[in-house]
DRENNU-590465 format. One record per residue: x, y, z of N, C-alpha, C in turn; chain; residue number from 1. Coordinates in nm, 3 decimals. Example, Ala and Ser with C-alpha at 12.3 -4.5 7.8 and 13.67 -1.06 7.14 Angstrom:
2
((1.319; -0.569; 0.780); (1.230; -0.450; 0.780); (1.320; -0.330; 0.780); "A"; 1),
((1.285; -0.225; 0.708); (1.367; -0.106; 0.714); (1.290; 0.003; 0.787); "A"; 2),
END
This chain:
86
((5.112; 13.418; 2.722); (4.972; 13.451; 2.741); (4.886; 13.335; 2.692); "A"; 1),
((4.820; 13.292; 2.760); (4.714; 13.201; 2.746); (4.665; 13.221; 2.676); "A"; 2),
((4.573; 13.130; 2.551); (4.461; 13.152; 2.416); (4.338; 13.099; 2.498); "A"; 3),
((4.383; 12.970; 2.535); (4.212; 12.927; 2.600); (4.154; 12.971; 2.745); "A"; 4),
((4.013; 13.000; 2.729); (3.954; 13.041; 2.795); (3.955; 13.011; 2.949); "A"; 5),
((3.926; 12.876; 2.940); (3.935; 12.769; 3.083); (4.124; 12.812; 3.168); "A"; 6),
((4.213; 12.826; 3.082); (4.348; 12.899; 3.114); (4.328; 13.051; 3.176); "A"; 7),
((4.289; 13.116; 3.079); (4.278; 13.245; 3.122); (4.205; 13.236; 3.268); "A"; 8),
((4.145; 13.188; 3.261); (4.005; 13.168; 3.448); (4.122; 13.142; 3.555); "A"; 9),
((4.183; 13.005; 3.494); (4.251; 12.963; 3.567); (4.396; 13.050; 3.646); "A"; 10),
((4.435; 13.088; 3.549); (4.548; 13.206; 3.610); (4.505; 13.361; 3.704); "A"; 11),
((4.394; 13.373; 3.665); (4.292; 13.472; 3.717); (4.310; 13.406; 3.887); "A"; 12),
((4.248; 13.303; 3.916); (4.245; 13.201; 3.972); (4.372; 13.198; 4.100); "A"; 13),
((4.435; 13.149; 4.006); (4.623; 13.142; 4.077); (4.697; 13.258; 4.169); "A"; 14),
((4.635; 13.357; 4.100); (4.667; 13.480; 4.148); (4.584; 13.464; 4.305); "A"; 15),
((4.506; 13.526; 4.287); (4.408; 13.502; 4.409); (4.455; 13.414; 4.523); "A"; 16),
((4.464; 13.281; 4.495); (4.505; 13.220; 4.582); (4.616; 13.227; 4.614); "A"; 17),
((4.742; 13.288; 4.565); (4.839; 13.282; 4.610); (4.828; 13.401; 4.652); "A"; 18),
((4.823; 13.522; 4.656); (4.814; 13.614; 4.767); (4.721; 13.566; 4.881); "A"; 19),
((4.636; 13.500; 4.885); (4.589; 13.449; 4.990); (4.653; 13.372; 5.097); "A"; 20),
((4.712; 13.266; 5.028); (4.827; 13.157; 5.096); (4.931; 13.245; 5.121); "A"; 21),
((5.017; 13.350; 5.064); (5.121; 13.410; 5.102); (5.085; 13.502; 5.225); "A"; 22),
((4.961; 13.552; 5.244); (4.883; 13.618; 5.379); (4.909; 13.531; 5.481); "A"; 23),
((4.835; 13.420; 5.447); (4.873; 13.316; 5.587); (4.985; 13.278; 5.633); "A"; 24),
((5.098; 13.216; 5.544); (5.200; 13.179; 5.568); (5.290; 13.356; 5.671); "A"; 25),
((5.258; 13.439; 5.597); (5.329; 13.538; 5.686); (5.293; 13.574; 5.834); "A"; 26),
((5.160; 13.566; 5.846); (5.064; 13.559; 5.990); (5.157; 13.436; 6.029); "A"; 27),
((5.194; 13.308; 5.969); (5.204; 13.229; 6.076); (5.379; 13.224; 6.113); "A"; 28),
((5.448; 13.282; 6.011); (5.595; 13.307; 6.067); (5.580; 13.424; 6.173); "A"; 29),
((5.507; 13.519; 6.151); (5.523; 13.654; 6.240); (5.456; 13.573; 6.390); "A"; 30),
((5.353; 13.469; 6.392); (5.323; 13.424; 6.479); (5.407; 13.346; 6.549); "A"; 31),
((5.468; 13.216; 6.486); (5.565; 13.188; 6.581); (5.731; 13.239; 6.600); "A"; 32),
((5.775; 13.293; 6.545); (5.837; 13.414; 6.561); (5.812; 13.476; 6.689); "A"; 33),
((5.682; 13.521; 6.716); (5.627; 13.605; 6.864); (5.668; 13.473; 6.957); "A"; 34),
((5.660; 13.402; 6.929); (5.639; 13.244; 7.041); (5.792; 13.261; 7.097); "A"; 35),
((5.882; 13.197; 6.975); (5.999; 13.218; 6.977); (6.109; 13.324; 7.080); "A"; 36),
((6.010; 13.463; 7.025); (6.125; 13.542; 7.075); (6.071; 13.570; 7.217); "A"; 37),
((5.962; 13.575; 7.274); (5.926; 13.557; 7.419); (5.982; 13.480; 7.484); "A"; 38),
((5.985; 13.310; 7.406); (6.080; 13.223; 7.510); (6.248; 13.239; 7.565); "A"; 39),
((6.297; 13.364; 7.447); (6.398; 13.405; 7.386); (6.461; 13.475; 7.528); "A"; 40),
((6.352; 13.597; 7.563); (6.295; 13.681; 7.640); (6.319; 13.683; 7.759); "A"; 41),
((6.311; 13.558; 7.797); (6.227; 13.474; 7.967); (6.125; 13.500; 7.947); "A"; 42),
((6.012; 13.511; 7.853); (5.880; 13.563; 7.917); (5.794; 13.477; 7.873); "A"; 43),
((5.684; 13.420; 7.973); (5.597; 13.296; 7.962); (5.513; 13.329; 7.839); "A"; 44),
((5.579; 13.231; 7.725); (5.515; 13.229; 7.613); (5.369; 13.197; 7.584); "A"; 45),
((5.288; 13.138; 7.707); (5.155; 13.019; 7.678); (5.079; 13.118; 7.602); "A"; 46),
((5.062; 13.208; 7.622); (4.932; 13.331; 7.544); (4.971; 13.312; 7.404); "A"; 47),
((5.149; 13.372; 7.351); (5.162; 13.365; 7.239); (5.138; 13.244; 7.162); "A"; 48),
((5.161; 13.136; 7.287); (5.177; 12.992; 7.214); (5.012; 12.942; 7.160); "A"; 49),
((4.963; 12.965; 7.251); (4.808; 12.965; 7.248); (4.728; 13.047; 7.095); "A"; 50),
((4.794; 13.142; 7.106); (4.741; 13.205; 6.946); (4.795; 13.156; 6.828); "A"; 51),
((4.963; 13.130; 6.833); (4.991; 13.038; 6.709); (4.959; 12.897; 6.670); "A"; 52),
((4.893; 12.848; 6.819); (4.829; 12.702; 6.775); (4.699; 12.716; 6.693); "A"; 53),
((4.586; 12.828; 6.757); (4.497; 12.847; 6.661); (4.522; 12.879; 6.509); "A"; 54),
((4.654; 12.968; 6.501); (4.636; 12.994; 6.330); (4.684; 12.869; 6.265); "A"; 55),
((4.777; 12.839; 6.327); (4.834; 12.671; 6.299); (4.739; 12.559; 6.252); "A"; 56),
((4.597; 12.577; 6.339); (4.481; 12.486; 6.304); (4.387; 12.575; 6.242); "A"; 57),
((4.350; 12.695; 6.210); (4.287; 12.751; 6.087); (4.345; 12.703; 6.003); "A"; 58),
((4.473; 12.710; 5.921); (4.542; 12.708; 5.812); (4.547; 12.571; 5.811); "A"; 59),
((4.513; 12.469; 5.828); (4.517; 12.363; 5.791); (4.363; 12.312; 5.775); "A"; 60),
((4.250; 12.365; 5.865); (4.137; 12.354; 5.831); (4.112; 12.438; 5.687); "A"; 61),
((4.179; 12.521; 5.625); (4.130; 12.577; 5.560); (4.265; 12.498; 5.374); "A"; 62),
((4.335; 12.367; 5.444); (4.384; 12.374; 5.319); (4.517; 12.422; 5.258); "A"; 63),
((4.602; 12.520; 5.338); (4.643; 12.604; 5.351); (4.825; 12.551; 5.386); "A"; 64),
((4.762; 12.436; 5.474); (4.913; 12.368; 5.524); (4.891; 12.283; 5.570); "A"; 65),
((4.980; 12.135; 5.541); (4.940; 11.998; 5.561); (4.926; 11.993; 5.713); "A"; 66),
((4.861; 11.883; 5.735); (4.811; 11.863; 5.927); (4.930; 11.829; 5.945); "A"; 67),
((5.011; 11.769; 5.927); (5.127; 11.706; 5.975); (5.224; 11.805; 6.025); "A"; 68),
((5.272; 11.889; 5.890); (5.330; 12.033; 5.903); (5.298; 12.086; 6.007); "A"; 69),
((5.162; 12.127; 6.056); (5.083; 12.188; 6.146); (5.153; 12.113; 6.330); "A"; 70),
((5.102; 11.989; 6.291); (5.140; 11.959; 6.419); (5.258; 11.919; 6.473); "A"; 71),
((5.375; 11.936; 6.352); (5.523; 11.918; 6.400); (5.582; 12.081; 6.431); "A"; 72),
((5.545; 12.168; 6.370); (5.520; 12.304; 6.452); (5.473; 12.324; 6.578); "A"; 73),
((5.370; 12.303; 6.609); (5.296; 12.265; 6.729); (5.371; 12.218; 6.819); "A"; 74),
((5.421; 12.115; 6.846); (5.507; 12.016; 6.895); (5.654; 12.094; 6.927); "A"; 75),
((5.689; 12.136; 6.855); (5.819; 12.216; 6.841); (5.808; 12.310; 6.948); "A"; 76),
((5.697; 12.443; 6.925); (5.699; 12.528; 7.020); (5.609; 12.517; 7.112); "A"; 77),
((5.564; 12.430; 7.138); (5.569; 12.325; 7.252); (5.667; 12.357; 7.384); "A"; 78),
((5.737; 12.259; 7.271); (5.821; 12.179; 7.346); (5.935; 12.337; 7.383); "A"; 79),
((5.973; 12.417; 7.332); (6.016; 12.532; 7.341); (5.995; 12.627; 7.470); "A"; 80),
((5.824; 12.649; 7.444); (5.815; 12.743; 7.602); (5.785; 12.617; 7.718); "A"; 81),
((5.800; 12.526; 7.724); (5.785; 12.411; 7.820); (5.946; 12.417; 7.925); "A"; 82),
((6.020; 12.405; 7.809); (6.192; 12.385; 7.890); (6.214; 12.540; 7.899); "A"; 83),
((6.177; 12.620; 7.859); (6.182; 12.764; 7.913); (6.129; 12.767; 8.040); "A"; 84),
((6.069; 12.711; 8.102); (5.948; 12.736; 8.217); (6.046; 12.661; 8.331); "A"; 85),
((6.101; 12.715; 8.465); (6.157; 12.689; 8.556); (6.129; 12.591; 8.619); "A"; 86),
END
């Protein structure tokens, strides 16, 4: 247990944000996950793909997950429902 004050805030703090970040990160496995198992499927992923690129670029506008991370995901399922497509 923390004595100083500026500590105590701070763990107050920690909390918060990590249920926050653990929110997103699950939105964005359950998201491409959906990508995934459509291409899985046969079924034209672009809609799903289309929504996990947006959370993909929230969560990095917001801090959340490096751009790089972001766009080698991106790229990936991509490239995924692309060679799915006849």
């Amino acid at each position: 247990m923390a004595n100083i004050k500026s500590q105590i805030k701070r763990n107050r703090q920690n909390v918060v944000r990590q249920a926050r970040n653990k929110a997103t990160k699950s939105e964005l496995r359950t998201r491409i996950k959906a990508v995934r198992t459509s291409v899985a499927d046969g079924i034209d992923g672009t809609e799903t793909l289309e929504v996990a690129q947006k959370k993909l670029d929230q969560a990095v506008a917001k801090g959340r997950l490096h751009p790089r991370t972001a766009a080698r995901r991106k790229s990936r399922l991509s490239r995924a429902v692309n060679s799915s497509r006849p």
